[in-house]
C-alpha positions in Angstrom: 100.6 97.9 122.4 103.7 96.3 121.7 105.2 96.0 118.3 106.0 92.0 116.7 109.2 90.8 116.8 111.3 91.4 113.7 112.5 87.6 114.0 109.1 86.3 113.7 109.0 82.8 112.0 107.9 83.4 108.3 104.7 82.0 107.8 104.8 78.7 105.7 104.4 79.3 102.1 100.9 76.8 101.9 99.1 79.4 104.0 97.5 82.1 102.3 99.0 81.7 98.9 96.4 83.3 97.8 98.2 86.7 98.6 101.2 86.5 96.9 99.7 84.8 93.3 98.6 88.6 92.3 102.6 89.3 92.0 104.5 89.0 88.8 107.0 86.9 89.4 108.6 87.2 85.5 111.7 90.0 86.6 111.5 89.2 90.7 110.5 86.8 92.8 107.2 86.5 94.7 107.4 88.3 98.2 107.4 86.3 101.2 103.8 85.7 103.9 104.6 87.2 106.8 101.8 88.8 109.4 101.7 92.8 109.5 103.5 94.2 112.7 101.0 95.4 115.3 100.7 99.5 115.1 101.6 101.4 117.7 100.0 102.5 120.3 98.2 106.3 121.2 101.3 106.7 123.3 103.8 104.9 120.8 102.7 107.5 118.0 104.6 110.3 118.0 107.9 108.1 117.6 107.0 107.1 114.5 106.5 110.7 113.2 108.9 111.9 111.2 108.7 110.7 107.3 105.6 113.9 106.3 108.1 116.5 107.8 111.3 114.7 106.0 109.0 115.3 103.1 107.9 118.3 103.7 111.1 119.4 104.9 113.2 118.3 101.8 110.4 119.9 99.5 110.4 123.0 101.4 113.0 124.8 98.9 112.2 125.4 95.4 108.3 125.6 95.8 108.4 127.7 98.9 111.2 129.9 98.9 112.1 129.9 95.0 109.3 129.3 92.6 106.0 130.4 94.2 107.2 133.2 96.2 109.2 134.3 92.4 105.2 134.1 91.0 104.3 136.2 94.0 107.0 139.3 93.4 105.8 139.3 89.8 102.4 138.6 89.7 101.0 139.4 93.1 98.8 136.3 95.2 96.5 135.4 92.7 98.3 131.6 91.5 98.9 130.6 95.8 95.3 128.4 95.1 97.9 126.1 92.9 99.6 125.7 96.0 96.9 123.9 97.4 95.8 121.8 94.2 99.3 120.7 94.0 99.8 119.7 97.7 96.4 117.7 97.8 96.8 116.2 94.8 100.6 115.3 96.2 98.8 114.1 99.5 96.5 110.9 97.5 99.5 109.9 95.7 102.0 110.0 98.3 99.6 107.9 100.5 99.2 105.7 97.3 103.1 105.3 97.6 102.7 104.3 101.3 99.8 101.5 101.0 102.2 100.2 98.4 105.3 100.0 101.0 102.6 99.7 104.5 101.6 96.1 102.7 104.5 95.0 101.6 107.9 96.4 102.7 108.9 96.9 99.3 109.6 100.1 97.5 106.6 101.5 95.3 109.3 101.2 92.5 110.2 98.3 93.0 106.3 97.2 92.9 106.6 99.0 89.2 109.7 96.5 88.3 107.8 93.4 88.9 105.4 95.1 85.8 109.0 95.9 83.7 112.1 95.6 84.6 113.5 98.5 84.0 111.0 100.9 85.5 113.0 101.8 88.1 116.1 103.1 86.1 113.7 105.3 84.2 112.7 106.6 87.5 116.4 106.8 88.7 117.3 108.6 85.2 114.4 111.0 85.5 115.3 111.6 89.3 119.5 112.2 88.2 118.1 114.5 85.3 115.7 116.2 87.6 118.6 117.0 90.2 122.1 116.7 88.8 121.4 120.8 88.4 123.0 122.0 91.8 119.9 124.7 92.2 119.3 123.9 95.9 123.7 124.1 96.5 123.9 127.6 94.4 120.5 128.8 96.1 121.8 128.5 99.8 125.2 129.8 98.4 123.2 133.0 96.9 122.0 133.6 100.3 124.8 132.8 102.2 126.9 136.0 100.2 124.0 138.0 100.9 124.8 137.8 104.8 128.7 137.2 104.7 129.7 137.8 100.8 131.7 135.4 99.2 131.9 133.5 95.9 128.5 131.2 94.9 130.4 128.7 93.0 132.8 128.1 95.8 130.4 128.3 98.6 128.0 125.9 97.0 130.8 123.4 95.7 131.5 123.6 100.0 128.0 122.8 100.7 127.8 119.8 98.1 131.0 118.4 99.9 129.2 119.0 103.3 126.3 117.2 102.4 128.0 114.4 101.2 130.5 113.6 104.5 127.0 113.7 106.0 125.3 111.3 104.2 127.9 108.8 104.3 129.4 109.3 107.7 125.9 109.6 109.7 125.5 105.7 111.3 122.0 105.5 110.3 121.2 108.0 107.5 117.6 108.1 107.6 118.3 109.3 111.6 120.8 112.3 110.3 118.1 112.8 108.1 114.8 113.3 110.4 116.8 115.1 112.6 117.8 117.8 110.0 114.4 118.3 108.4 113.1 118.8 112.3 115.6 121.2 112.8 114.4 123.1 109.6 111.1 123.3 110.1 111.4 124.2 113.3 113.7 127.5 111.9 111.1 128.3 109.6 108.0 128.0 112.1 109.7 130.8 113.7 110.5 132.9 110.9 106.3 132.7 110.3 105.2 133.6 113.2 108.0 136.0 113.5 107.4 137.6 110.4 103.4 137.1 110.6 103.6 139.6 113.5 106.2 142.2 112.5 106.5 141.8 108.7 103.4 141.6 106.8 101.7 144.7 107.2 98.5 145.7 105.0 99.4 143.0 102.9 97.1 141.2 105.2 94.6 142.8 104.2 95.3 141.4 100.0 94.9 137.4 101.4 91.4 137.1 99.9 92.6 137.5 96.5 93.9 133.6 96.7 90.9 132.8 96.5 88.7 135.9 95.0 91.1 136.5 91.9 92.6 133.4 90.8 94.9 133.3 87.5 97.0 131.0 85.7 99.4 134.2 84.5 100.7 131.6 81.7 101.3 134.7 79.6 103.7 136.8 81.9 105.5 133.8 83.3 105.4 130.7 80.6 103.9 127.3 81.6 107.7 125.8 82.6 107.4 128.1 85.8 104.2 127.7 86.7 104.4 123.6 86.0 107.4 123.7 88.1 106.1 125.4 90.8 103.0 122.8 91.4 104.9 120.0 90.8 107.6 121.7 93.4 104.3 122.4 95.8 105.7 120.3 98.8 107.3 118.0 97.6 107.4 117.0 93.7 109.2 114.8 91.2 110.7 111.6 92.4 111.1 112.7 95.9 107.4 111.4 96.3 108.4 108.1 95.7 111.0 108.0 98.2 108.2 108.3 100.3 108.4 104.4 100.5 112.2 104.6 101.4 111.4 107.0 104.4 108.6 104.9 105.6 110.2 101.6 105.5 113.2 103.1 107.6 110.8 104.3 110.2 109.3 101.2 110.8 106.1 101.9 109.2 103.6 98.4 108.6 105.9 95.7 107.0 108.7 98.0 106.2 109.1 97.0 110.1 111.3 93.7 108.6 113.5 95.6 106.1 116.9 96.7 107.2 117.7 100.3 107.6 120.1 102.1 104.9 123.2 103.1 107.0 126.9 104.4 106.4 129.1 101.7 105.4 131.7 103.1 107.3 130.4 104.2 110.6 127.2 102.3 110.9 125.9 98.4 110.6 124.8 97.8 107.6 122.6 95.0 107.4 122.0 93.0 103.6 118.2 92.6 102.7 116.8 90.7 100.6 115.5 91.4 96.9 111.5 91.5 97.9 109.8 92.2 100.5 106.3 90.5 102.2 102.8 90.2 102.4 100.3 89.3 104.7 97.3 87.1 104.6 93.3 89.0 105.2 93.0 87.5 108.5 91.0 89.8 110.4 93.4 89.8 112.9 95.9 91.5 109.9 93.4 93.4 108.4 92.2 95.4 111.4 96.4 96.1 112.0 95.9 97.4 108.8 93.1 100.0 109.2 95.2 101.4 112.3 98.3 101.7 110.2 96.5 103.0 107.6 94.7 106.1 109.6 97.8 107.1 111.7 100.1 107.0 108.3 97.4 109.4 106.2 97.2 111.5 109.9 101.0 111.8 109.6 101.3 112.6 106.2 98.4 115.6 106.6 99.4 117.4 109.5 103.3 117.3 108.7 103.6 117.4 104.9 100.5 119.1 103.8 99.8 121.1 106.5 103.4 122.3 107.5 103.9 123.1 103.3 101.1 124.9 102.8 102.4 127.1 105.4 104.8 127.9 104.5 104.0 128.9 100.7 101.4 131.0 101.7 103.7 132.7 104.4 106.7 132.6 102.2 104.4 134.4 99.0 102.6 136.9 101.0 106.5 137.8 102.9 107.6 138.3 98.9 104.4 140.5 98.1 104.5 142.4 101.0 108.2 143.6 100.3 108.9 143.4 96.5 105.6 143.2 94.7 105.6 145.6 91.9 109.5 146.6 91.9 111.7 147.0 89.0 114.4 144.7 87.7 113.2 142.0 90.2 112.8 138.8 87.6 115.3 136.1 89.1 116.7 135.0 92.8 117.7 138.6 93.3 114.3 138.9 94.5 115.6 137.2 97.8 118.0 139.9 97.9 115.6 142.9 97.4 113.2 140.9 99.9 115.6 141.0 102.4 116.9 144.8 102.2 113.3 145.8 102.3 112.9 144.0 105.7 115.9 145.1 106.8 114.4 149.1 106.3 110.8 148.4 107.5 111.6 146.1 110.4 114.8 146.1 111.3 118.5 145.0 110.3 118.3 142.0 112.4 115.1 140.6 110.6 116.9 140.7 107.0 119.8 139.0 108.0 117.3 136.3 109.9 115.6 136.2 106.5 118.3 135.3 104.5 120.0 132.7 107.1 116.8 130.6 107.7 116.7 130.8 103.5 120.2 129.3 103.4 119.6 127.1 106.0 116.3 125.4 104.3 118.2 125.5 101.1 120.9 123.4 102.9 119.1 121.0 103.8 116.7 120.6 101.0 120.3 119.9 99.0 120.6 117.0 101.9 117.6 115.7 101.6 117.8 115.7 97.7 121.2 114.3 97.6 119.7 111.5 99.7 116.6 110.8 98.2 118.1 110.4 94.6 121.0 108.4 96.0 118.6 106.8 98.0 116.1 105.4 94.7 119.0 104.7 92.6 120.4 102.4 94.9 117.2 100.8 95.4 116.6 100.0 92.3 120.3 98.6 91.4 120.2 96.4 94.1 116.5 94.7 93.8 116.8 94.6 89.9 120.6 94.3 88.9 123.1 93.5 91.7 121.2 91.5 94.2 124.2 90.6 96.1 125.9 93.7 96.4 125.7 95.8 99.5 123.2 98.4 99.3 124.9 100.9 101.8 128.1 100.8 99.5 126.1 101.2 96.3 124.0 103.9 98.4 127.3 105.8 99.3 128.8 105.4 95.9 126.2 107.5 94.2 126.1 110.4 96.5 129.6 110.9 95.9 128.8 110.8 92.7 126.1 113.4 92.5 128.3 115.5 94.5 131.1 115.4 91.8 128.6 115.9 88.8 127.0 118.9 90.9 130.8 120.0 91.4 131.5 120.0 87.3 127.7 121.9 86.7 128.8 124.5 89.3 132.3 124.7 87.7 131.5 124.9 83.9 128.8 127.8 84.8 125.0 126.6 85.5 124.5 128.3 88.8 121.3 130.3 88.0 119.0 128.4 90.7 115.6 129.9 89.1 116.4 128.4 85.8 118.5 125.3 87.2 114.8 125.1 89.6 112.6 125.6 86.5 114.3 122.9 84.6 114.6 120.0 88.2 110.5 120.9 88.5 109.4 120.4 85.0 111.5 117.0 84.7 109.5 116.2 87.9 106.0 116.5 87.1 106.8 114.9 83.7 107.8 111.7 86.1 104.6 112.7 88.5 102.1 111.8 85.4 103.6 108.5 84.5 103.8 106.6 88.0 100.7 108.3 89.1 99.3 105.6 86.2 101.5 103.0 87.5 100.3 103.4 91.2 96.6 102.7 90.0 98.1 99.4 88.1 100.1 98.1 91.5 97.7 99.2 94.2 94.6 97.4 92.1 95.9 94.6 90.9 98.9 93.2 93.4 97.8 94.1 96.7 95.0 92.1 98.6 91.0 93.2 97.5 90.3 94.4 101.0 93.1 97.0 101.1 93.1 98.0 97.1 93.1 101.7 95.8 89.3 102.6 94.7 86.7 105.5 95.2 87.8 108.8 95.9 91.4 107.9 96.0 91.7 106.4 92.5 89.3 109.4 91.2 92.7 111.2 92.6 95.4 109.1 91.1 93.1 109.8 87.9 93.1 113.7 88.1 97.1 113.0 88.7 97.6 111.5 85.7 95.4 114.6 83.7 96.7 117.1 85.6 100.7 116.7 85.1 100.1 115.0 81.8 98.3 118.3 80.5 100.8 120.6 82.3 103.9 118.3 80.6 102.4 118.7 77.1 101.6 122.3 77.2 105.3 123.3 78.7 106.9 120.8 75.7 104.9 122.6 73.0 105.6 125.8 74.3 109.9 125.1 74.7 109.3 123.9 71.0 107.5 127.1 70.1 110.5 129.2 71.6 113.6 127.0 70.5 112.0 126.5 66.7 110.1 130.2 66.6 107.4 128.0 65.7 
């Protein structure tokens, strides 16, 4: 089936107006009627694969190689079931965050701006607070010395640099950034199945306990680590809004007639336009729909969800099956220990594999990161600020800036990445329980009746919204109860 042409006539504005009436039109104009680009075909699919493992791929650092397989070296496998709760409930609202962008073209932030204006730089705040802490830089750094010594700070000021002569020399950047992810995931695939075979051990044998022997070990860890490590459970934060960005870039529904972000120095930019479209529930559009709809929720469940759960479990049983139940193992060292044990039990080689895979997800997590934040901010100041101004200069602008503010945290001393992880993780679900409620207010009252949120799916934005918004409250009171000695 062949796709529409971008260049399609708009459709007249008397046709349909029915579907753009629902949009506030108070801080940015009403989007434009426009029919939804045909879906591609059975063979066409796998092309347009790509934004689940970006997500999965950039997410695939704190949660999997930091924070749950941390619990697992403490605590043994009995909080991996969060693992799952967090990546499900991540699945609804990620999905929610790609109807938004699937009918429209737009952003789901900038859907929240048409509500207030200024959503979107709360979101861009939270998302700078949430990451201007280098732990993804330092983190790769760590295990980079562990292979080839060195000095962190320096190593991980080099990766920052690295990162950002990628993302603003790479022609098209979502293109540098597929690629990157793929290669990866791909990297850690192999350390699984690798390490499935010649690692584990009995520890096999301890995989029930996931299930059988569930805790929330709130007592021995705190709730800021274990908050931080479902929020970080894929993805997390406001990298699952970005969602929107990666889909629109692919091509996905009516993202198809936004311009790409790319370098404006080696690529085309091409200037968009402040909103995006909608189309009218012909039946003609709405069956497009239902195809987009089922291949975008496949995509997102067998790359992000399934590939992320996969690695967790993998990554928490590799850290019990080494390091469970050692001494002196309460921070990133545990990569270290991890890695000398596998070194002794299957072979020098393996360590060292260990440990470079770890630096290379860490790499590219700080990639994708870099981007994604970058990628929102941008967004948002040019649909609600600076509608003329280029979005690939604005876009470029800002990583350079993260990189430098990274540079100055590195250089005045925050380099632990446990803590600095902690800190980006709790900031994120924070973010997680207040957008979950503004996806319920976009996707039922803005989009067209036949394609709104309801049933199941807004039962899931609902447990969203109870389950960060109980996990924030409880890690506030208890950072109060330890700064005050309350």
């Amino acid at each position: 089936m062949a796709l529409d042409d971008p260049s399609d006539p708009v459709i007249s504005e008397d046709r349909g107006a029915s579907s753009t009436r629902a949009f506030p039109t108070k801080y940015l104009p009403a989007p434009k009627l426009r029919d939804l680009p045909a879906p591609p075909g059975r063979k066409q699919q796998w092309r347009y694969v790509g934004p689940g493992i970006i997500a999965a791929g950039v997410g695939m650092a704190s949660g999997e190689f930091i924070l749950f397989p941390y619990i697992a070296s403490q605590v043994g496998l009995t909080f991996v079931w969060a693992a799952l709760v967090g990546l499900v409930t991540q699945y609804f609202v990620n999905m929610e965050i790609e109807r938004y962008t699937l009918a429209t073209g737009e952003t789901a932030i900038t859907g929240f701006s048409r509500l207030w204006k200024h959503w979107g730089l709360v979101f861009a705040i939270g998302a700078y607070f949430a990451n201007i802490w280098p732990a993804w830089a330092t983190s790769s750094a760590t295990l980079i010395t562990y292979t080839f010594g060195g000095s962190v700070p320096v190593i991980a000021v080099a990766i920052l640099i690295v990162v950002g002569l990628i993302l603003t020399l790479a022609p098209v950047v979502y293109n540098a950034l597929e690629r990157a992810q793929m290669v990866k995931v791909a990297a850690l695939l192999l350390l699984i199945v690798i390490g499935a075979i010649v690692a584990i051990g009995p520890a096999w044998q301890d995989v029930p306990q996931v299930v059988t022997q569930p805790r929330f070990p709130a007592e021995e860890l705190g709730f800021a680590l274990l908050m931080g490590a479902l929020a970080f459970a894929g993805a997390g934060g406001a990298q699952n809004l970005v969602q929107s960005n990666w889909i629109r870039d692919k091509g996905f529904g009516m993202g198809r007639y936004i311009p790409k972000l790319a370098s404006p120095l080696t690529g085309q930019p091409e200037a968009r336009g402040r909103v995006g479209f909608v189309f009218e529930s012909t039946s003609a559009n709405l069956e497009k729909w239902r195809e987009w709809w089922r291949f975008a929720n496949r995509e997102q469940l067998v790359t992000f969800v399934l590939i992320s759960f996969l690695s967790i479990m993998f990554m928490s049983l590799l850290a019990y099956a080494t390091v469970f139940g050692r001494d002196n193992v309460n921070d990133i060292s545990f990569m270290q220990t991890e890695g000398e044990v596998l070194m002794e039990t299957v072979g020098t080689w393996f360590g060292y594999f260990f440990w470079v895979v770890g630096a290379l997800a860490m790499f590219t997590a700080a990639l994708g990161i870099v981007d994604y934040t970058s990628r929102l901010a941008a967004d948002v100041l040019k649909t609600s600020y600076f509608p003329s101004a280029s979005e690939s200069k604005i876009y470029a602008g800002l990583v350079w800036g993260l990189v430098v503010i990274g540079i100055i945290v590195i250089s005045v001393g925050f380099s632990q990445p446990l803590a600095l992880a902690v800190i980006s993780a709790c900031v994120g679900g924070t973010m997680m329980f207040i957008y979950s409620g503004l996806l319920i207010i976009v996707n039922r009252k803005m989009l067209p009746k036949e394609i709104r949120v309801r049933g199941v799916r807004l039962a899931a934005l609902v447990w969203s919204i109870l389950l960060f918004g109980t996990l924030a409250i409880l890690t506030i009171q208890q950072q109060l109860a330890r700064l005050f000695g309350l």
